[in-house]
N, C-alpha and C positions, 0 to 999 in steps of 0.2 A: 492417416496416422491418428491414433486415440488420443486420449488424454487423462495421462496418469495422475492420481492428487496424492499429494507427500502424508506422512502422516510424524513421522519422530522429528523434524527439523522446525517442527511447531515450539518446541518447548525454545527455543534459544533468541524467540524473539523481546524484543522490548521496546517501550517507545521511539526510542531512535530508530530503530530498524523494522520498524513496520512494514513499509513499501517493500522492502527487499526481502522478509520472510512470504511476504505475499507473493511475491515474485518467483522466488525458490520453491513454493508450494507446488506449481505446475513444472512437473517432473518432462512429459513429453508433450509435442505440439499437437494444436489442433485446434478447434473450436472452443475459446476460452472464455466466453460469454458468460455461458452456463457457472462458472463460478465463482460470480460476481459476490453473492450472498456469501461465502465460506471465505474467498479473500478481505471481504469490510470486516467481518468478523475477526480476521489477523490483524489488521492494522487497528481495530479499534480496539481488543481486548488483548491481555497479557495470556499466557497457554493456559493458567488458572483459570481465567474465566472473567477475571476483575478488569473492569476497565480503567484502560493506562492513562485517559487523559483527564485531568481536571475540568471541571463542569463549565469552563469560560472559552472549553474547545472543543470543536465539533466538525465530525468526519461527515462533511456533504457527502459526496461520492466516491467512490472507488471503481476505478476504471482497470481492465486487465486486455492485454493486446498480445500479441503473438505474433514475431517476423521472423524470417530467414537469411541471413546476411552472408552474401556469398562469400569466397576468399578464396585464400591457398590453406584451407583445413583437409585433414584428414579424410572426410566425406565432402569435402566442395564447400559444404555449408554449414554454418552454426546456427540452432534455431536460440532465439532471445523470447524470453518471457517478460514483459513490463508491467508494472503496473504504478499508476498515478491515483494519489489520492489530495482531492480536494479537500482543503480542510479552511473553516474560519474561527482565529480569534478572538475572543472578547476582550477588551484591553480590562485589567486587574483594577478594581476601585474607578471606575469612568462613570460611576454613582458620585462620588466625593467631587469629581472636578466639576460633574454639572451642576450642583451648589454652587461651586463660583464662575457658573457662566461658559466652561469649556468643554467640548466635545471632543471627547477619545474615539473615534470611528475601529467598528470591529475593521480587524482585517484578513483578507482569500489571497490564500496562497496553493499552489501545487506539489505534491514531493511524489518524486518517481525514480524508482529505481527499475535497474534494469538485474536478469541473471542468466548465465549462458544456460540451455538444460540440456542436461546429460544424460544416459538412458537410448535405449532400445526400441 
């Protein structure tokens, strides 16, 4: 089975739903490696082209996976598209506290969503 890339479900993305337009992007299953580059690209910039996140946040990685989760569906199976992206914070003003002595440590977190794909 190939792997289709979305092209009009780009524009509905925004910060909050980054992982999950990323996810949405991969229409059918397959080998989803290869678009790793075009998924960071979703989560990190808005359909415009401007990136969503302020400069004290930063998209480490972006991972995309592809499973098949069997059931009682219609064809046996549902294929799920994921994708996780690492991301670390810089705490806001952690210049001002080290003046008095305290350290704001950035912080790594993951957000991943998942989306059923549907298609042919």
């Amino acid at each position: 089975m190939g792997l289709s890339v979305g092209s009009g479900r780009r524009a509905r993305c925004d910060a909050v739903s980054g992982a999950d337009c990323a996810a949405r992007y991969l229409h059918l299953g397959g080998a989803v490696a290869g678009y790793t580059t075009q998924l960071t690209g979703i989560v990190r910039n808005s359909s415009s082209g401007t990136t969503l996140f302020p400069n004290g946040i930063t998209v480490n990685s972006v991972i995309p996976t592809y499973s098949c989760i069997a059931g009682d569906y219609r064809k046996g199976i549902a294929p799920i598209a994921q994708v996780s992206a690492e991301i670390t914070i810089t705490m806001p003003f952690s210049g001002f506290f080290a003046v008095a002595g305290y350290t704001l440590n950035d912080v790594t977190t993951t957000v991943t969503d998942q989306s059923r794909i549907f298609g042919s």
